[in-house]
ROMI-201878 format. One line per 3 residues: number of its first residue (from 0); for each residue x, y, z of C-alpha. Coordinates in Angstrom, 3 decimals. Last residue first. Example, Ala and Ser with C-alpha at 12.3 -4.5 7.8 and 13.67 -1.06 7.14 Angstrom:
// ROMI-201878
1 = 13.670:-1.060:7.140 | 12.300:-4.500:7.800
// end
This chain:
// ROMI-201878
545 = -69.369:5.610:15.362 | -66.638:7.253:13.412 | -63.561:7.748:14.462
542 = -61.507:8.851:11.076 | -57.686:8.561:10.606 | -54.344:10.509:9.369
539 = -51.469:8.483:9.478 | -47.810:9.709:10.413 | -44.435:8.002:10.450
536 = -41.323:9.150:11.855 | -37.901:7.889:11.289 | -35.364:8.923:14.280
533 = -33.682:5.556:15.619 | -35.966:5.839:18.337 | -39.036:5.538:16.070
530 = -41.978:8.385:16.317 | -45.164:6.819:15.698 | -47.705:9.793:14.862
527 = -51.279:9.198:14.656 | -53.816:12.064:13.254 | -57.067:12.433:13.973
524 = -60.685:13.373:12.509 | -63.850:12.809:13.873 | -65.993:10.598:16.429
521 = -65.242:11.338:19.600 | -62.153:9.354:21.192 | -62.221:7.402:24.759
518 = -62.927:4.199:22.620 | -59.655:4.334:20.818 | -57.164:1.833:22.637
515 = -54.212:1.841:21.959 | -52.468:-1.700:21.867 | -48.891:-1.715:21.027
512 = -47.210:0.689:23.690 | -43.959:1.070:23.569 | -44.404:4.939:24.792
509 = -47.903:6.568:24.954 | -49.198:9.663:23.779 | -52.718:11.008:23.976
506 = -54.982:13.653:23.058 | -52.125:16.009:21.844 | -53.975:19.499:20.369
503 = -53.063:20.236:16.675 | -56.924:21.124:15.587 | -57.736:18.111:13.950
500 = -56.939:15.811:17.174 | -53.251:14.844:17.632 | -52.216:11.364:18.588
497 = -48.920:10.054:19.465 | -47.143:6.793:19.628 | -43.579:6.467:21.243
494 = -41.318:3.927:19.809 | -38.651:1.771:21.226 | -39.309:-0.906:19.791
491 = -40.995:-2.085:16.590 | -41.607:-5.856:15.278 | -45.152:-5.623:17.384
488 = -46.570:-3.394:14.764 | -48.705:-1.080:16.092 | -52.624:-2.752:16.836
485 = -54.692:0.037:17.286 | -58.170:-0.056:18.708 | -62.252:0.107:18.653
482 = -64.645:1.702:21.090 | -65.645:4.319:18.250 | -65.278:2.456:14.573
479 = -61.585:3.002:13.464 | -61.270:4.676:9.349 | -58.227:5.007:7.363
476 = -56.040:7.355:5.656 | -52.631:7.509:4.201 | -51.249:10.601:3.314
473 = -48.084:10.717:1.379 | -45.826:13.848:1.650 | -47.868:14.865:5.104
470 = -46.720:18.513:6.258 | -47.738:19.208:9.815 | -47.872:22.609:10.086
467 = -51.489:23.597:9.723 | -51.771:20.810:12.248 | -50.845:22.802:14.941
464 = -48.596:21.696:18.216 | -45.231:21.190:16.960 | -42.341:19.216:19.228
461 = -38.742:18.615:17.862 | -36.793:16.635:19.750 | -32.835:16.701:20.464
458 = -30.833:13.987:22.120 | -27.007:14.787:22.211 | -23.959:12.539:20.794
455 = -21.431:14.915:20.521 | -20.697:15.562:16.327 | -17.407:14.305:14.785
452 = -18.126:16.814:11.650 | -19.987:19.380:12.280 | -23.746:19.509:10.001
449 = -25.220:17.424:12.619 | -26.567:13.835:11.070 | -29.402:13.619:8.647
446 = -32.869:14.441:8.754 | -34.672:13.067:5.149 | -36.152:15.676:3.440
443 = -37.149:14.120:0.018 | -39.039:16.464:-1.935 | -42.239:16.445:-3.229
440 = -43.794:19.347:-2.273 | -40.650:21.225:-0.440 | -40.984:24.122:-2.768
437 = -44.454:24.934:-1.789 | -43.320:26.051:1.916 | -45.894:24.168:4.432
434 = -42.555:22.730:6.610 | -41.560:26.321:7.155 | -38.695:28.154:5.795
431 = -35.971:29.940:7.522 | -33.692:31.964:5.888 | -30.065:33.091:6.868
428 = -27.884:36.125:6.907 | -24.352:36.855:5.717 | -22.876:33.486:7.393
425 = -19.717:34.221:9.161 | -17.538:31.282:9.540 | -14.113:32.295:9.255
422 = -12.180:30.628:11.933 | -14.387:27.832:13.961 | -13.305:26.627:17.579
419 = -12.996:22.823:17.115 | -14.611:20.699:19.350 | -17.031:19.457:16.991
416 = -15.191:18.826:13.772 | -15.155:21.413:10.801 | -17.064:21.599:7.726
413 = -15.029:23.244:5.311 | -11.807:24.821:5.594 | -12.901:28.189:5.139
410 = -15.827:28.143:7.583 | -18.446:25.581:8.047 | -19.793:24.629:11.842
407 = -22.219:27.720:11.756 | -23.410:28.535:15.533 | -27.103:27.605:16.229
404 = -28.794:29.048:19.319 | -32.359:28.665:19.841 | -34.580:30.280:22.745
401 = -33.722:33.235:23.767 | -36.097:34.971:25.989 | -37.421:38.906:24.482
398 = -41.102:37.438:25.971 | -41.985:37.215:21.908 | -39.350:34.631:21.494
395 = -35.688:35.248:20.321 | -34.164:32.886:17.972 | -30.346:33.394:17.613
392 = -28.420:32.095:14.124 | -24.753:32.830:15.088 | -22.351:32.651:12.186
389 = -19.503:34.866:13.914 | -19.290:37.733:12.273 | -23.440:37.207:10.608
386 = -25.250:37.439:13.776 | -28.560:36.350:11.979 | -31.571:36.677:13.827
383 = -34.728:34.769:14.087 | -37.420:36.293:15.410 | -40.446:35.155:17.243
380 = -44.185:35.785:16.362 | -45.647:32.511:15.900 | -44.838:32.112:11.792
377 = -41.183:33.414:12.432 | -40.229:36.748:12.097 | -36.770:37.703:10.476
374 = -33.509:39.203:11.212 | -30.350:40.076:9.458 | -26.894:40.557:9.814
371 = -24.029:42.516:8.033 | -21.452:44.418:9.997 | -20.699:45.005:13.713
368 = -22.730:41.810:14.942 | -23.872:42.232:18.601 | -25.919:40.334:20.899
365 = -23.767:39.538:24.214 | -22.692:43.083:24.199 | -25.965:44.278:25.410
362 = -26.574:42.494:28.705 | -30.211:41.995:29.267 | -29.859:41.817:24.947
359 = -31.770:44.454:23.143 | -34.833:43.847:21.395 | -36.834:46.319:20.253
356 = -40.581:47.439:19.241 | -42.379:50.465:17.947 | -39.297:52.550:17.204
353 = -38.986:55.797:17.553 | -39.984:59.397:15.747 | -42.043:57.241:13.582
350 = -42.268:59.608:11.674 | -40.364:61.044:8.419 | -38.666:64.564:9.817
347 = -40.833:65.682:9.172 | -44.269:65.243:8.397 | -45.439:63.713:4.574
344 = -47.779:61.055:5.937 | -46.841:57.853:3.802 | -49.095:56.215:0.507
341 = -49.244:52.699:0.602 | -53.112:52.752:-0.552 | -53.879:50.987:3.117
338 = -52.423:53.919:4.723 | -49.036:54.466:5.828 | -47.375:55.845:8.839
335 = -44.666:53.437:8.683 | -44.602:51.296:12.250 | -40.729:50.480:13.055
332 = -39.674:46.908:14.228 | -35.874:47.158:15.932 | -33.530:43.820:16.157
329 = -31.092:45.677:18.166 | -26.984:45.335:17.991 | -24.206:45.791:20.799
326 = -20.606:47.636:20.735 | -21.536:51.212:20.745 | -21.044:52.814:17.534
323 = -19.888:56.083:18.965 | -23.177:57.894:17.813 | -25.753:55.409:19.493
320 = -26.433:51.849:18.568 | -24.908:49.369:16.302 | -26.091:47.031:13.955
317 = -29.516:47.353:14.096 | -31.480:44.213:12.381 | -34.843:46.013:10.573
314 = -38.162:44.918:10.644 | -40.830:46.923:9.100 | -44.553:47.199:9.649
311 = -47.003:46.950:6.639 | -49.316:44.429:9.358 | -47.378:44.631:12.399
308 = -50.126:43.128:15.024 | -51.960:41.872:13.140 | -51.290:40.354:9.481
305 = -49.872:41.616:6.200 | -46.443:40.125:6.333 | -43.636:41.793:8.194
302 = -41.509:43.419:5.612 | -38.094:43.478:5.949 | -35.400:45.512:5.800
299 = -31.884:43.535:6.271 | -28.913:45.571:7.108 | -28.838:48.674:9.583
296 = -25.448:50.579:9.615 | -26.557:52.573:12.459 | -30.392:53.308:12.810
293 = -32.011:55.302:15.104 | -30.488:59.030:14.354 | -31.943:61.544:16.516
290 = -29.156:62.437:18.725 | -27.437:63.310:15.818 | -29.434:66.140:14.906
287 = -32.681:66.124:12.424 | -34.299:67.689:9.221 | -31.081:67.688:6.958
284 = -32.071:65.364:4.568 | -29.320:63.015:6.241 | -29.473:64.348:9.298
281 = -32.848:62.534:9.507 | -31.176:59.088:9.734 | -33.662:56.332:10.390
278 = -36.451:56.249:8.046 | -37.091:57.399:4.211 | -40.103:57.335:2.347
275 = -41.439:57.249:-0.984 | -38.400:58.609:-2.394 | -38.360:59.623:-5.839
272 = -38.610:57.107:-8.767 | -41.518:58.641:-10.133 | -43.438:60.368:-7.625
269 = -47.060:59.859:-8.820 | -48.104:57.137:-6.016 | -49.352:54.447:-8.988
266 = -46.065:55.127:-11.027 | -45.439:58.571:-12.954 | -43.664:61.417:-11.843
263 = -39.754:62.270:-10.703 | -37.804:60.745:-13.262 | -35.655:58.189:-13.829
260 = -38.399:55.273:-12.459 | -40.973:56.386:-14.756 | -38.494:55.807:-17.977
257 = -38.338:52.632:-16.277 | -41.958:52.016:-15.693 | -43.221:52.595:-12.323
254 = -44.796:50.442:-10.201 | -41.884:49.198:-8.146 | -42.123:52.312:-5.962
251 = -38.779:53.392:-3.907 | -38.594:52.987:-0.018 | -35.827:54.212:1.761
248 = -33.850:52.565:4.958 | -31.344:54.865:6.873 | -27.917:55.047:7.765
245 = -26.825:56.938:4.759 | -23.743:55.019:4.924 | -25.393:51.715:5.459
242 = -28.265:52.379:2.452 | -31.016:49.876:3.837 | -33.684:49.354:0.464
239 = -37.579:48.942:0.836 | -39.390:48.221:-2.644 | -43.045:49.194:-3.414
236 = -45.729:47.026:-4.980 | -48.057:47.906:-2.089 | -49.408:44.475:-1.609
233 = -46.371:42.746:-3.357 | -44.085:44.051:-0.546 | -40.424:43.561:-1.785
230 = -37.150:43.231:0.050 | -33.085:44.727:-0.095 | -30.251:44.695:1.604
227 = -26.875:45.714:1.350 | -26.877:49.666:-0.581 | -23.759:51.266:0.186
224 = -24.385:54.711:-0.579 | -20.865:56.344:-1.031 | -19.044:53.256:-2.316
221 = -15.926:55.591:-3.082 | -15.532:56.133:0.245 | -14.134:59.585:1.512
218 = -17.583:61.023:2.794 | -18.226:58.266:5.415 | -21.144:58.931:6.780
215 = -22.157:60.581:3.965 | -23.767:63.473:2.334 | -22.563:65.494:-0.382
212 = -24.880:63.785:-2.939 | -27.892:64.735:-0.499 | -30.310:61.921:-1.875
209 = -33.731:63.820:-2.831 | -37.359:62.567:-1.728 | -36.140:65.058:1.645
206 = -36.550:67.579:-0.482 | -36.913:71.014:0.816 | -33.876:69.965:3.705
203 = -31.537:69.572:0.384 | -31.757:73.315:-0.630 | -31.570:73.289:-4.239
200 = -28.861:72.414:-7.217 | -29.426:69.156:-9.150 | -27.151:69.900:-11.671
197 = -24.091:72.295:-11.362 | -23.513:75.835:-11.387 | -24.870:76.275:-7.662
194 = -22.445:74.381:-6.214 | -22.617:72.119:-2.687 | -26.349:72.533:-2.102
191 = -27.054:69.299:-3.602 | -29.973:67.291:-4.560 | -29.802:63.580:-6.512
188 = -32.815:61.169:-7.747 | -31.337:59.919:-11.258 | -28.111:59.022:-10.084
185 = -30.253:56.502:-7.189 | -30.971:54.415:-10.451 | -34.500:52.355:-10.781
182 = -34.486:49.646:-13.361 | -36.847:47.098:-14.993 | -37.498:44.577:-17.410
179 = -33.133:43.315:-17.653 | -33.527:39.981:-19.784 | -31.334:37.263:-18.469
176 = -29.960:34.820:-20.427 | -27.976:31.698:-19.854 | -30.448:28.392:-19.573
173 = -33.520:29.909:-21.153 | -34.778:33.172:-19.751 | -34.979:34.736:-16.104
170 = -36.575:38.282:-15.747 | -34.169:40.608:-14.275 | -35.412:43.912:-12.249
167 = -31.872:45.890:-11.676 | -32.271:48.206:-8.671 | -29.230:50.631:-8.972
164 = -26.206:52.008:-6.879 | -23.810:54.799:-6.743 | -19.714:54.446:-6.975
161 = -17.412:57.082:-6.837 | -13.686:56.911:-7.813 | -10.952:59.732:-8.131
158 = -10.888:60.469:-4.210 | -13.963:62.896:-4.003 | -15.036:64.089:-0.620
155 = -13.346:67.354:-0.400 | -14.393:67.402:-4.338 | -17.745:67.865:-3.340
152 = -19.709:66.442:-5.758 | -21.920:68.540:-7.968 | -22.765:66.565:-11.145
149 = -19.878:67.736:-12.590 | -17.909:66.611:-10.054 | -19.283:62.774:-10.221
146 = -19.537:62.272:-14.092 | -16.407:60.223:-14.553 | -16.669:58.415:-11.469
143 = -20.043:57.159:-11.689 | -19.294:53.752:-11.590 | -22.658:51.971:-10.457
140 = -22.979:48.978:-7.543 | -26.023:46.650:-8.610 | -28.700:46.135:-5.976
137 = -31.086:43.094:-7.366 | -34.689:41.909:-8.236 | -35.557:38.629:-9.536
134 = -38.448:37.736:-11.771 | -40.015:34.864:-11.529 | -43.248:37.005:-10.894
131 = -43.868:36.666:-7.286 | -40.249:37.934:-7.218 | -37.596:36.898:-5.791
128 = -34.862:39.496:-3.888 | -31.256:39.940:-3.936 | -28.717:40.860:-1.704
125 = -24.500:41.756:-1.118 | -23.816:42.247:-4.828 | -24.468:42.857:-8.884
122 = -21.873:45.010:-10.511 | -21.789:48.012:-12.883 | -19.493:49.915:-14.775
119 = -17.252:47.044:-16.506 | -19.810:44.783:-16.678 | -21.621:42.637:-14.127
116 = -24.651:40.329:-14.027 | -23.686:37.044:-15.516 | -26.461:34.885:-15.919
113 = -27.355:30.734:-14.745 | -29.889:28.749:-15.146 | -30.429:25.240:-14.485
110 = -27.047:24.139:-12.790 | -27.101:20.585:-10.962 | -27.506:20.844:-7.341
107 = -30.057:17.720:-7.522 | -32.667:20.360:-6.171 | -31.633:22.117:-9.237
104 = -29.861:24.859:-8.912 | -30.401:28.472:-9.853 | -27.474:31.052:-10.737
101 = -27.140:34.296:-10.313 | -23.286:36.012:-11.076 | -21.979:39.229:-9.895
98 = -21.510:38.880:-6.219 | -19.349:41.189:-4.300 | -20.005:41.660:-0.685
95 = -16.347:42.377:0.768 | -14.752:44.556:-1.453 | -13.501:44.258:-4.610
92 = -15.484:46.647:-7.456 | -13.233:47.753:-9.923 | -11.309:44.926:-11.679
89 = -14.239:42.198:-11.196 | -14.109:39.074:-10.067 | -16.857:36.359:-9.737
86 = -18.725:35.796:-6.229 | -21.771:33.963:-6.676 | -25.742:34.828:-6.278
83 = -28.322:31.659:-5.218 | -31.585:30.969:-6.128 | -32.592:27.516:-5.026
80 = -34.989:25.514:-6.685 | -37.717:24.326:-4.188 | -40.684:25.438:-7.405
77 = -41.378:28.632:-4.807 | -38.179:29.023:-5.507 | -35.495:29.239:-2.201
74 = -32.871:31.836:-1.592 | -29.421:32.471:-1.113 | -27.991:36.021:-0.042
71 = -24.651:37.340:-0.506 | -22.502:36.782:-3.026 | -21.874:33.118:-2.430
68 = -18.524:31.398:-2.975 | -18.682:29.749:-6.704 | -18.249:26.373:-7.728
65 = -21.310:25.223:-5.742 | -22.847:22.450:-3.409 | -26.351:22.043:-2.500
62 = -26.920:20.425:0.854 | -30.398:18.344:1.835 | -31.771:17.648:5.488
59 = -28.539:18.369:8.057 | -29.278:18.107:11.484 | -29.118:21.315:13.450
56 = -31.863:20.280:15.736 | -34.047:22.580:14.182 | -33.646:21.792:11.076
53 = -30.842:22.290:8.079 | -30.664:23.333:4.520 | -26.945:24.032:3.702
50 = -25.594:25.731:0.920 | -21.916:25.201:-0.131 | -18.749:27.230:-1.341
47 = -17.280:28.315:1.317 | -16.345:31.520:2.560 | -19.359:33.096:2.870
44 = -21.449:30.075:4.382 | -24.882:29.662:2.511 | -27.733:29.737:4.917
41 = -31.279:27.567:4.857 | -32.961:27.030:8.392 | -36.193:24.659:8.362
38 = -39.510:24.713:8.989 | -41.822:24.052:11.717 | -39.516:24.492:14.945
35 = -40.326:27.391:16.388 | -38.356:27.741:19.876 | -40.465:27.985:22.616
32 = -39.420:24.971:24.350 | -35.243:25.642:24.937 | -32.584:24.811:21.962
29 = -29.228:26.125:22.607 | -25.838:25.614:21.437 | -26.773:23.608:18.396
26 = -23.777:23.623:16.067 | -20.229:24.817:16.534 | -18.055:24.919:19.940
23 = -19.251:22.506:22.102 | -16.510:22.058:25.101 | -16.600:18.768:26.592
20 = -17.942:17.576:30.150 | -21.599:17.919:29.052 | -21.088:14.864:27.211
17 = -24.557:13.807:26.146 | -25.761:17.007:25.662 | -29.567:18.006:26.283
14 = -31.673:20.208:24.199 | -35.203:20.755:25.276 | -37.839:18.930:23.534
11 = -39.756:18.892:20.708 | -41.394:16.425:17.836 | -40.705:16.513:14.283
8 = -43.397:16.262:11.536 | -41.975:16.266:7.355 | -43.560:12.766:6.649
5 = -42.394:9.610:4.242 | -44.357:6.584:5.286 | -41.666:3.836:5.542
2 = -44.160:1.142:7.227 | -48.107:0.502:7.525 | -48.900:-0.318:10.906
// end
């Protein structure tokens, strides 16, 4: 046996606790076979300052630490740098969800580029959104306060201060600069029927590609839209953004030019920077009642990746359901009637008129998150959701079973002991990334100990059954004539040997075995796993060959 083989490949098993007798507050709560377990889960705590890459079993495999509390979302590079937006002050906009700085770290946590992205009428915050470019895309909040009535606000609704939003395109450049390449502003894309004297006067149910500038959910705000989450869909170069206040999702297209982008031509689907789309709230164009709102301050669009069965389809985490904000959340997946051009059926109010797929809890309350949140699919079709109040990461399979739950152990003290019931430990949402992501080529991912300090002693495996996710940092082959066998090194114990034909299926598996023999194996390719019981893992690929 060849030793200290670096491999990413983690074997499964359900989740058992040592001491059942005390009371596990943080960390792995749950962890049942079906959970997906190729990858790991990256979050940055919002009240701390660090960002935490984690598996499966909730073992920590590499930590960047920061100055700066994040503002909102963190992200990896396709290079493994990590993207990550920081809270900075600013004299106008202080709520909750501020950001204002990006900055990328090294995978040493050191600072390789880093840009200021607020001024004294505009601030970067809640999400952000790579680019296949480099470039980065983000929602910046707008002052428009001194512009607002004569632009036809209500002044009912108008409490001195008025903030819209923009979609800043920002290409990277040296250490400290950022060069702004594109930008889409919802100021530019306003209807009201409020005063006839003023701009953008017309009957708002005409133009549902409008935004009703009298309409809110909250007319008294001064952050009228509310813009929290944002993604990108390189195949139809278009850009889905959740508005909370409008309660609805919109989709703008990314293939205009600025100028483009202000107007209402130009870009690949001729509308300029007018609404593609819009879903979730038809009240808001005034094409719908309020029993036919679906979506109550909804956070997270996303994309589901070109594939079968919700190729173009959107998923969406539901914050609350019904008029009276009932206490309980949905993960919801809505079908776009668009072709393969990206160009949406005109009917409306904007179809679907419901949603193709949910999941609500057997008992609703038990899955709920008032604010914030997120959800995404997972290579084999299960979601993982973010309940961001109290830092639950939930993985639902495609049977609506949970399978995984993780509850942040870092709040505003830091990482806290097991045991200890956490305080502020809401996590805005959280990304998973599979063991195949480019930016882990290279890397050193050793599993370390629970994030919690003090952890339980528990046993946790991880199991995968496909070789297309069996990342191999250093392959080492070699060849074994048919009716041949394997020595393992006899200075081991306590090891369990495994062997995986080409197309992830387990042909055998022994435990403290030494000799295995080979001669029931057809000639082709293999690989051998020795998992150790003090948790290193070693993997050879091999040839049978007569």
């Amino acid at each position: 046996m060849i030793k200290n083989i670096p491999i990413v490949l983690i074997i499964l098993s359900i989740f058992q606790l040592a001491h059942s007798q005390d009371t596990v507050t943080v960390g792995l709560l749950l962890h049942e076979k079906g959970s997906y377990d190729e990858g790991y889960v990256l979050f940055s705590p919002m009240y701390n300052t660090g960002t935490y890459l984690i598996d499966k079993c909730g073992k920590l495999v590499h930590e960047w630490n920061s100055n700066y509390q994040p503002g909102m979302s963190p992200y990896l590079l396709p290079d493994g740098r990590l993207l990550r937006p920081a809270v900075i002050d600013h004299p106008v906009f202080t709520q909750v969800g501020k950001g204002g700085l990006l900055q990328i770290l090294n995978w040493d946590g050191s600072v390789d580029w880093e840009f200021m992205v607020s001024g004294p009428d505009y601030m970067q915050h809640h999400d952000i959104k790579p680019l296949p470019n480099g470039n980065i895309l983000i929602i910046a909040w707008e002052d428009v306060s001194a512009n607002a009535l004569d632009m036809g606000r209500n002044p009912q609704y108008f409490n001195g201060q008025l903030w819209s939003e923009k979609i800043m395109e920002i290409k990277p450049v040296g250490n400290n600069m950022g060069q702004v390449v594109w930008e889409w502003r919802a100021w530019d894309h306003l209807i009201q029927d409020y005063d006839s004297t003023k701009p953008n006067y017309g009957k708002v149910e005409e133009h549902p590609e409008l935004i009703n500038l009298n309409y809110s959910a909250f007319m008294g705000l001064s952050d009228w839209l509310h813009f929290n989450s944002l993604d990108y869909n390189e195949h139809l170069n278009q850009i889905v953004v959740s508005s909370l206040q409008m309660n609805e999702i919109w989709i703008i297209d990314h293939s205009t030019t600025t100028d483009e982008a202000a107007s209402h031509s130009g870009g690949i689907y001729g509308k300029g920077g007018d609404l593609l789309y819009r879903w979730g709230n038809p009240a808001a164009y005034k094409k719908g009642l309020p029993k036919d709102q679906k979506l109550f301050g909804q956070h997270d669009p996303r994309w589901i990746d070109k594939a079968p069965p919700w190729g173009d389809s959107i998923l969406v985490f539901n914050n609350s359901n019904g008029p009276y904000n009932k206490k309980y959340s949905s993960i919801d997946i809505l079908c776009p009637p668009v072709d393969e051009y990206g160009n949406y059926t005109s009917s409306l109010p904007y179809l679907p008129v419901k949603q193709a797929w949910r999941y609500i809890d057997s008992i609703p309350e038990n899955f709920y998150s008032g604010s914030m949140s997120g959800a995404q699919m997972l290579p084999n079709g299960n979601i993982m959701a973010c309940l961001s109040i109290a830092g639950d990461f939930v993985e639902i399979d495609t049977a609506k079973n949970k399978v995984w739950i993780y509850k942040n152990p870092v709040d505003d003290r830091g990482r806290i002991p097991q045991g200890t019931p956490p305080q502020l430990n809401s996590v805005f949402k959280c990304q998973f990334y599979p063991f195949t992501f480019s930016g882990f080529t290279g890397k050193t991912l050793p599993t370390g100990d629970p994030l919690e300090l003090n952890p339980f002693p528990y046993k946790c495996e991880l199991f995968i059954d496909t070789v297309e996710s069996i990342k191999i940092r250093e392959k080492v082959s070699f060849l074994i004539k048919a009716g041949e066998h394997f020595i393992i090194d006899q200075s081991l114990s306590d090891f369990t040997a495994t062997i995986f034909d080409i197309n992830g299926r387990i042909i055998k598996r022994t435990e403290n075995q030494y000799v295995i023999k080979s001669g029931d194996l057809k000639n082709g390719l293999y690989l051998l796993l020795i998992q150790l019981g003090d948790g290193r893992r070693e993997v050879y690929k091999f040839c049978i060959q007569q």
